[in-house]
N, C-alpha and C positions, 0 to 999 in steps of 0.2 A: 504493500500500500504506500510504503514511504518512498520507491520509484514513480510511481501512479501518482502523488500528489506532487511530483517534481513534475512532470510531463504536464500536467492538468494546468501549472501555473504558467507554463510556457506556449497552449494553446494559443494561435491568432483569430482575432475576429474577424475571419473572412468564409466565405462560402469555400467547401472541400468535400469529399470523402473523407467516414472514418474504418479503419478496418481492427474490431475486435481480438484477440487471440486466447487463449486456453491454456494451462499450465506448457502442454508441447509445444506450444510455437504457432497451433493450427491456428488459421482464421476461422471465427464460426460465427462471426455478426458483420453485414457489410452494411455503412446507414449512410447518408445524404445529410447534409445541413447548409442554412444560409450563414450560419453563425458557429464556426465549429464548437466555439472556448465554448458559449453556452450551452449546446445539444451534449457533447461529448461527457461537461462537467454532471450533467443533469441525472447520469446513470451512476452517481458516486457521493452525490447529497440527495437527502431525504429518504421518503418510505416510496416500495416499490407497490404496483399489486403485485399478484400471484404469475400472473404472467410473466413478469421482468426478470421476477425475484434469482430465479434459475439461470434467465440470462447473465445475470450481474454476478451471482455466485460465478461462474464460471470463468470470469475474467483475468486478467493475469497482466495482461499488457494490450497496448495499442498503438496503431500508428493514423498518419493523418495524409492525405495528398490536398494540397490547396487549390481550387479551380480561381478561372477569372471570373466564373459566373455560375447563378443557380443552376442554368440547362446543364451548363457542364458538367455540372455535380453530378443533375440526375443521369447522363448518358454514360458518364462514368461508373458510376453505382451498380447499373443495368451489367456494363461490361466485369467487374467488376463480380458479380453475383453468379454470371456463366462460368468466371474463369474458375473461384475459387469454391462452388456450389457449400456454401455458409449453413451449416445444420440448425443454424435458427431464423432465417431468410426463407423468405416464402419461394420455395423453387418448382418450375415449371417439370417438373421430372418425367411425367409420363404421358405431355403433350408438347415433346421436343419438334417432330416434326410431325404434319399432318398430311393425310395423300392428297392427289389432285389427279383430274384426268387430264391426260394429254393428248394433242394434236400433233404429229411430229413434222416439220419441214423437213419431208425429205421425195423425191421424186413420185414416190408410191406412198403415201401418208396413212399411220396408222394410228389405233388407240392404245394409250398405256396408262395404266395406275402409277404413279410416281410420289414418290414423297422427297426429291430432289428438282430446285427449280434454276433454272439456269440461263442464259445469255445467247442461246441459239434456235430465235425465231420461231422454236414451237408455240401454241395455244395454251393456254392454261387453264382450268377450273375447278374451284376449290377455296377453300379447302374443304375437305368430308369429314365430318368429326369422326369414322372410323373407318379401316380397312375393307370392313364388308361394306358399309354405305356405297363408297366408289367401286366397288367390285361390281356389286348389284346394276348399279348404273352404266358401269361400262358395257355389260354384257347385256342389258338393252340395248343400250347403244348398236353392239356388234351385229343386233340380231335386225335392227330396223335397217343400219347404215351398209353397204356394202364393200367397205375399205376392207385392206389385205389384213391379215391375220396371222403373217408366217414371219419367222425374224427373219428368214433368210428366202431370201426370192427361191422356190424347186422350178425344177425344170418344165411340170407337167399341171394340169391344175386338180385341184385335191377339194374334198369334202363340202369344204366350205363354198366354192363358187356351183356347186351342182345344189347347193339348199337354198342358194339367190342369198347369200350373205357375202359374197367376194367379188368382186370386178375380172378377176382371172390377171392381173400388170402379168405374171409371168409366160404369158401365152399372147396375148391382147396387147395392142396399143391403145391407152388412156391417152384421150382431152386432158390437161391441165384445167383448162374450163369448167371440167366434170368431177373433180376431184375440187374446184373452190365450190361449185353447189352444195358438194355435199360439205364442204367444213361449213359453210354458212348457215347449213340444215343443223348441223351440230349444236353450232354457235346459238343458234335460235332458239332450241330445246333446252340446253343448259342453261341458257338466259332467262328460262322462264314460261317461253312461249308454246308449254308443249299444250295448250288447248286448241292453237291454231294448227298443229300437227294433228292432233285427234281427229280437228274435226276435215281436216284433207284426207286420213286414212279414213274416216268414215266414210267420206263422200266417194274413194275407191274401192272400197267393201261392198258400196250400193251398187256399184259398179259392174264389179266381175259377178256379183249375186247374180243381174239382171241376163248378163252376159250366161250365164252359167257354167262359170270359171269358179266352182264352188270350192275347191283345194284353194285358190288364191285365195278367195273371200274368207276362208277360215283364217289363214295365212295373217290376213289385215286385220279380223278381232281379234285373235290373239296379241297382234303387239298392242290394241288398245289397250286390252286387257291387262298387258305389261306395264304399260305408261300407267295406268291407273293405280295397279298394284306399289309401283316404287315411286313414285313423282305427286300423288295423288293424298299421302299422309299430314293433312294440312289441318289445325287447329285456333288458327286465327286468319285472319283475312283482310286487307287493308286496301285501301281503295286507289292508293299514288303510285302501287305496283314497284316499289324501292326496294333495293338489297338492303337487309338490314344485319345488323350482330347487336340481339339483346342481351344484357349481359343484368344478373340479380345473384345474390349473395346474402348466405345466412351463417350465420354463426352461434355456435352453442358447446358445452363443459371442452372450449379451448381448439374447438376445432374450425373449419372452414368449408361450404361449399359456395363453390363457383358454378351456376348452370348458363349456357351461350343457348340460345335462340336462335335457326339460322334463318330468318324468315328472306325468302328470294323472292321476288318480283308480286311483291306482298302479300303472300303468302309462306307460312311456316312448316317448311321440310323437314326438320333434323330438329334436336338437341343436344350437349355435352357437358357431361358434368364432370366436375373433380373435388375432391375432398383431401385436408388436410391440416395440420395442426397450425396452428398460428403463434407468435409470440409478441408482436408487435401492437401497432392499432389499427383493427376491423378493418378499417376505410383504406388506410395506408397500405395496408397488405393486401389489399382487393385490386388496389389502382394499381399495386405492383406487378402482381399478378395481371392483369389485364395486356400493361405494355408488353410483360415479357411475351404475350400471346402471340402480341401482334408484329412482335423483334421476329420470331420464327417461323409466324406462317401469315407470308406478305401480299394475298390476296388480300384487298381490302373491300369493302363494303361502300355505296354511297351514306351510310350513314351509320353512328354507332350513338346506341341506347345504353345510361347507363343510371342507376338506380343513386338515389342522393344517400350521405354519409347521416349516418346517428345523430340527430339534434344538431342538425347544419355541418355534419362529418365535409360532407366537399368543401366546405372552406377552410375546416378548420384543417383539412390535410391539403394545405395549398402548398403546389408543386410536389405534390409526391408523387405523381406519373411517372414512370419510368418510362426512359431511353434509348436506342442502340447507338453506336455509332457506325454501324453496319450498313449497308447500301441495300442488302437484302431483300428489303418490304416495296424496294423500288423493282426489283428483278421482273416478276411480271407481270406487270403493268408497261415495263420497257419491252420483254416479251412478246405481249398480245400487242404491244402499237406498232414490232416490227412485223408482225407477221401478220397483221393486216391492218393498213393504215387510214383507212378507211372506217372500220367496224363497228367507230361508236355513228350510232345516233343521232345520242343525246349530249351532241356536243357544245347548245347552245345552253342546255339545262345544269351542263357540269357547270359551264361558265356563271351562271345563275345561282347556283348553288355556292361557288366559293364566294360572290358576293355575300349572300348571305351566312354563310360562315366567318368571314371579315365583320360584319354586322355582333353576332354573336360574340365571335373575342373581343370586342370594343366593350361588348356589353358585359360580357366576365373578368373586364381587367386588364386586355392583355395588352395596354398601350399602343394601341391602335396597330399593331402589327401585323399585314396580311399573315393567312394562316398558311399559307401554300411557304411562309418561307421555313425551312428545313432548318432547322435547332444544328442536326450535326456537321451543316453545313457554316452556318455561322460560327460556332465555339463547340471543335475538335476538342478533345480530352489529350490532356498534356500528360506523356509518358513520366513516369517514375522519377525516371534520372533529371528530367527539365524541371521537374517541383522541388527539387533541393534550395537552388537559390533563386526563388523564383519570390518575386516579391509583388505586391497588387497594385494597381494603379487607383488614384481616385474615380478615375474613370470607369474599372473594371466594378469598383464596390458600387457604383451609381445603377449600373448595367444589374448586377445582382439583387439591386434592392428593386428593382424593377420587375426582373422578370419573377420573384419570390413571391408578386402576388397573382401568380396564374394559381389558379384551382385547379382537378385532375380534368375538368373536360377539355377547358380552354388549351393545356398542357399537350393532351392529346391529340385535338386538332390543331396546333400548331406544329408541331411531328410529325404527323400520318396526312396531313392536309385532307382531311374528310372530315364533316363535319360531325361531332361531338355532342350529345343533349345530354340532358337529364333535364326528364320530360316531367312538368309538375299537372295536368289533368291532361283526359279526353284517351282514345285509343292507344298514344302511347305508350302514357302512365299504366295504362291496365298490361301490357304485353311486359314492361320490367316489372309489375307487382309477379304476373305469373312468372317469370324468369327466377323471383326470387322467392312465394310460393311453392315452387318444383325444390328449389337447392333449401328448403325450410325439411321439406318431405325426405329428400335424400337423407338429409341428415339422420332422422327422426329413424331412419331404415337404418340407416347405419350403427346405431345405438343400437336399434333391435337384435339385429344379426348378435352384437357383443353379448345383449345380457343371453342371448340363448345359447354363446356357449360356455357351457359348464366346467370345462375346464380353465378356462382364461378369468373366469370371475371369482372361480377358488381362489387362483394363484394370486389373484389380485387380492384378495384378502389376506393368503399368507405374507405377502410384499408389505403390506401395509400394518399387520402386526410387525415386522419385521424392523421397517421406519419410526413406530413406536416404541420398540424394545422390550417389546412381549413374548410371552415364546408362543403364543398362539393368538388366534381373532376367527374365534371360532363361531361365538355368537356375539351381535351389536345390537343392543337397544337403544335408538335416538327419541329423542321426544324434541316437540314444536309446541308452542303455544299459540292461539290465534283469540281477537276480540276485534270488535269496532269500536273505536273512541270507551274502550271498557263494559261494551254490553253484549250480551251472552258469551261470559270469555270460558274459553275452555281450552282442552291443553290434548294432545296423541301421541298416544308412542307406537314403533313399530322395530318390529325385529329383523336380522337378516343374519343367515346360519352359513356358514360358507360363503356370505357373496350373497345369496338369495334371496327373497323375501320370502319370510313365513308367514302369510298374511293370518294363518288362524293363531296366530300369539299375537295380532295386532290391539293395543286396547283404547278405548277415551274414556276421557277424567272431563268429567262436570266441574269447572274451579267453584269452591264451596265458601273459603276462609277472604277470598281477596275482590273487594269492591274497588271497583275501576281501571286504568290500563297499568297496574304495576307487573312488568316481564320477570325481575327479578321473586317474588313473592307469590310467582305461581305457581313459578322453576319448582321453588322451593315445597312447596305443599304435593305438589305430583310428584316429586322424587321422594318425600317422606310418604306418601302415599303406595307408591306401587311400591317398595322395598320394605316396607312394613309389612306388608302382605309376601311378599316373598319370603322374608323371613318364619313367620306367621306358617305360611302352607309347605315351607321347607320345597320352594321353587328355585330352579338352577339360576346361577349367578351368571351375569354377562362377562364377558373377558374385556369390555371397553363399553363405557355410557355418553352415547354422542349427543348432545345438547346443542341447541340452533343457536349461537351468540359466542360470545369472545372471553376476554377473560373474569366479568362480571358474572356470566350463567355461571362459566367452570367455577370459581372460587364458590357460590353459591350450592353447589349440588356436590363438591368435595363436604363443604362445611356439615351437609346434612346428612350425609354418608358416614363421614369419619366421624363428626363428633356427638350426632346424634344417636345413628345405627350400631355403630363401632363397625362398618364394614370398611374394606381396603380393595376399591377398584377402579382400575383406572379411569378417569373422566377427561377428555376429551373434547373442544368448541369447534362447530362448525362456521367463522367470520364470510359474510357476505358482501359484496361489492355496492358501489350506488345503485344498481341496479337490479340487486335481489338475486345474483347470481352468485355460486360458490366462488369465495377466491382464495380462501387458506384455511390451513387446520392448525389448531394451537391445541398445544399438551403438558400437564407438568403441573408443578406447584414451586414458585409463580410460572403459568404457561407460557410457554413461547413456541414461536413458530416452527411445525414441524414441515424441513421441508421436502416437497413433492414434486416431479417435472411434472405440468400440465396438461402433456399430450399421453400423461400413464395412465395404465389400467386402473394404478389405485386410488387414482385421483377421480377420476369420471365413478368407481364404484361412490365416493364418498358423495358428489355429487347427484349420483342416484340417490343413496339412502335419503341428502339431504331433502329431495324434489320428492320423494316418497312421502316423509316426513309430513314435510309441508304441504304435499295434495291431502292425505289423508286429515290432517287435521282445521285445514278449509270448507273439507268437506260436511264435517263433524259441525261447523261453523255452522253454515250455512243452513241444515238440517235444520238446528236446534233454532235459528232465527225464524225459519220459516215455519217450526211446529208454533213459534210464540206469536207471531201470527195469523198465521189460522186459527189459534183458539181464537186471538181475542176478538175475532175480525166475527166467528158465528157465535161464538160465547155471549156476544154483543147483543142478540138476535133471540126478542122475547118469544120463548117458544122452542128454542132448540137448547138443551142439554148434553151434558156428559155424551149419551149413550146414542141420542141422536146426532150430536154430530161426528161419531164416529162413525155412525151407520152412513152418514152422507157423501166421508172421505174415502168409504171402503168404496162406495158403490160407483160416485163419479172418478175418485183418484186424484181432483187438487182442486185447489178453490178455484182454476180460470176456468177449468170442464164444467163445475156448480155454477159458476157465473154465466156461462153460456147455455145450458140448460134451459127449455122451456117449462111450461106449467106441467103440460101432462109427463113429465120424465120424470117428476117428483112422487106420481101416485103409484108408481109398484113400493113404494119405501111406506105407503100408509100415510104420505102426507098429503093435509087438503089442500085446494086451489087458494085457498086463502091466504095459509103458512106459506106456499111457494112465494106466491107472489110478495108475501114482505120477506123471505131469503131473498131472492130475484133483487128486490129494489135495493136492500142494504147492501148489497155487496158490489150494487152498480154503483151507488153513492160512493164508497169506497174506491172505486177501483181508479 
């Protein structure tokens, strides 16, 4: 620490990278900052959450590279994260490169699946969020389009030109002419337009039918049928017919999913999702994630969708877009212009659209900078050796303090030059809610699969006594308390044996001794409560007592343990964040924090028990609020009693089904028209 606070004083105040290391030497945190001495210091004063905490344990040493400017920082960071792939950096791992179908420039042009894109004149399309996607598609492709099939031209013609799939080049002289119709047939289809193809193959289906060329006509419903089957999986539908990439993100006990939306010519083909631990902030590590996407797979979109940060998160993670400084994402787009220079359209519309995108960055900040101008084209990242004596200009900090207040979209579309939303109502809002609905549900799956399997939640329990210094964690009782502003408070515990829950050992406590919201004083009455009776019925002992709070609950439920019961077991607090979610375990007498890497099994178990916990005794809440209004709501109601209003909630099942009820549904219960109709009115009054 005492090299760490020599290094921290000698930090500059200028925009850099910083790069983390580990007792070995390794790098395992690469971060950005506009202001190194601040960012850097900021992981070595004060309290962390849970999140950090493990990062910061970890540390040992750092180094620093100074850019002239924020871009540079983030293009740098980007590079920076591929090179040295950081174990606590959100990394793109198992969407490094994504396939494309290809056109190839070559005399006899054919189709390939490719996940290499490259600087010679073929077509590109892509990317397919997986292997089989572009498989499927190609090999419609092969079976409507007649291009060759063979890598290597044979002498004689084969299979494929005798089933009208092949042009025959090795037998045959091909038009050039006839070989650009059909790329353009290609071209149209994968752009979107396969409705205009359906409906030409219909119109030659009616065709040969009429003809009674019945083998062709089958021949033509079949590829309908094909188109339909792979092209035809569409869930939203949008009327300006745009290439889009939605992109939504959730996050839960420390993890990450990412779902992309690929909606093409407004309508929605595909999805992709990934999941992964996070250390960082949500927003930060999403926008990270997003560039590094778009570093790798450089088909772009006319437009990208993306979901707004946690209580204004996109500002407040302004410029943390990542960068490349790669030409890559330029590749085909350079590509498709050389091989056919002609092929847009809508080339009055792109033009129209980067106005509008200039519009936009004006409006997020970005100093009126068109967006088409390329970040790694302006400010290149300065190699290692050149930041030794590299010293900043007034000028370069003016530049930095500048571009430090782009937000992730403006960041974005000034990089990628396409333009950027984060859309606040109307169709688009609804297509990143579902984006980030799907990656909510992922997740939610993803925790399922864990809790069912039964050997990973054991060990997670043996790990976690282990962290505690137990020699087992065999059984956990945690308790939760819940009231509103102090009315019907009551308190639940629930058990977990291995990992598990045992829901028939789950119990609730009516709080009896304590009027109004005191947490501490109810702790205490329900832990003198159930362990009086375990004692009493000579019921087994937990091996750890998990309590919803910090070190007030724990000192509270020792005190009634030890100095009341005379028992000796260990107690345990579960501390939660601003936001109601786990962020640490403390233990001990005085507790202190026991710690746990975030992305562990034993950490997500505690998090289960604690969400356990806390549903069950919302529940118990809830219940007991609602049983104390319905009495008082019929109790109220001269004429019904005890006996009768139970008969009333057996029979309709809740007071809105009684509320909506007419006269005659009251007389199988023996009551008159008279008595309904004052139930009827009083509960309308009420309602």
């Amino acid at each position: 620490m005492a090299h760490i606070r020599d290094k921290l004083a000698l930090l500059p105040e200028l925009p850099g990278c910083y790069l983390m290391k580990n007792r070995e030497g390794t790098i395992i945190y690469v971060g950005k900052a506009k202001v190194l001495k601040n960012r850097v210091r900021s992981y070595f004063t004060g309290s962390h959450e849970g999140k950090t905490q493990r990062l910061v344990a970890d540390i040992r040493d750092f180094e620093y590279i100074v850019t002239s400017s924020n871009m540079e920082a983030l293009i740098l960071e980007c590079n920076l994260i591929k090179l040295h792939q950081p174990r606590y950096n959100v990394l793109l791992k198992d969407d490094k490169t994504f396939p494309y179908i290809k056109i190839t420039n070559e005399r006899h042009p054919k189709l390939e699946v490719t996940r290499r894109v490259l600087k010679d004149k073929a077509r590109y399309f892509g990317p397919y969020p997986n292997a089989y996607a572009a498989q499927q598609t190609k090999k419609l492709l092969d079976r409507m389009y007649p291009l060759r099939k063979c890598g290597v031209m044979p002498k004689e013609v084969c299979l494929y030109y005798h089933m009208g799939q092949c042009l025959a080049p090795c037998v045959k002289d091909i038009e050039k002419e006839q070989y650009d119709g059909i790329r353009d047939e290609i071209a149209r289809f994968l752009g979107g337009s396969h409705e205009e193809i359906k409906k030409e193959l219909r119109r030659k289906m009616e065709e040969a039918a009429e003809d009674l060329y019945f083998e062709r006509a089958k021949e033509l419903r079949d590829q309908i049928a094909n188109i339909e089957a792979v092209m035809e999986k569409q869930k939203i539908n949008a009327t300006d017919k745009k290439d889009r990439d939605v992109f939504g993100y959730s996050v839960d006990k420390g993890w990450m999913c990412v779902q992309i939306l690929y909606i093409r010519q407004g309508k929605m083909i595909e999805r992709h999702a990934s999941s992964f631990p996070f250390y960082g902030e949500a927003y930060a590590d999403f926008l990270s994630y997003v560039t590094q996407y778009y570093s790798d797979n450089p088909a772009l979109p006319q437009e990208i969708l993306l979901p707004a940060g946690e209580e204004g998160g996109e500002a407040a993670a302004a410029g943390e877009a990542r960068a490349s400084a790669g030409a890559s994402r330029a590749d085909i787009m350079a590509a498709n212009d050389a091989a056919d220079a002609d092929s847009d359209d809508g080339d009055e519309d792109s033009h129209g659209e980067a106005e509008e995108a200039a519009e936009a960055g004006l409006a997020a900040g970005t100093g009126g900078e068109a967006p088409g101008t390329d970040a790694a084209d302006e400010a290149l990242p300065l190699v290692a050796e050149e930041q030794a004596g590299y010293e900043a200009q007034p000028e370069d900090a003016r530049r930095a303090s500048g571009l430090g207040n782009l937000n992730g979209a403006a960041a974005l579309q000034q990089w990628l030059n396409v333009k950027a939303l984060v859309p606040k109502r109307g169709s688009k809002r609804k297509m990143v809610e579902m984006a980030c609905e799907n990656a909510r549900v992922s997740l939610e799956e993803k925790f399922r699969l864990i809790e069912r399997n039964e050997e990973r939640t054991s060990g997670a329990a043996d790990r976690l006594g282990d962290a505690l210094g137990l020699d087992g964690l065999h059984r956990v009782e945690a308790f939760d308390n819940s009231n509103i502003q102090g009315a019907n408070p009551v308190s639940a515990m629930v058990v977990f044996l291995d990992g598990k829950p045992a829901k028939q050992e789950y119990r609730k406590y009516k709080v009896r001794s304590v009027k109004g919201a005191d947490d501490y004083a109810t702790m205490r009455e329900v832990i003198r409560r159930r362990y009086e009776r375990v004692l009493k019925e000579n019921l087994p002992l937990p091996d750890l007592v998990l309590v919803d709070g910090g070190k007030g609950q724990i000192s509270v439920a020792i005190d009634v343990l030890e100095n009341e019961l005379g028992l000796t077991v260990p107690v345990a607090g579960l501390v939660k964040d601003a936001k109601h979610r786990t962020a640490q375990l403390m233990s001990g007498d005085p507790p202190a924090v026991v710690p746990l890497a975030r992305d562990s099994e034993e950490f997500y178990l505690l998090q289960r028990i604690q969400d356990e916990v806390h549903r069950f005794a919302i529940s118990f809440h809830r219940e007991q609020r609602a049983k104390s209004m319905v009495t008082s709501r019929l109790d109220s109601i001269p004429g019904v009693g005890e006996k009768r209003r139970q008969t009333l909630l057996k029979h309709f099942g809740s007071l809105k089904k009684i509320r909506e009820a007419s006269v005659e549904d009251f007389r199988p219960l023996s009551i008159g028209d008279k008595l309904a109709r004052q139930i009827l009115e009083a509960l309308k009054d009420e309602a």
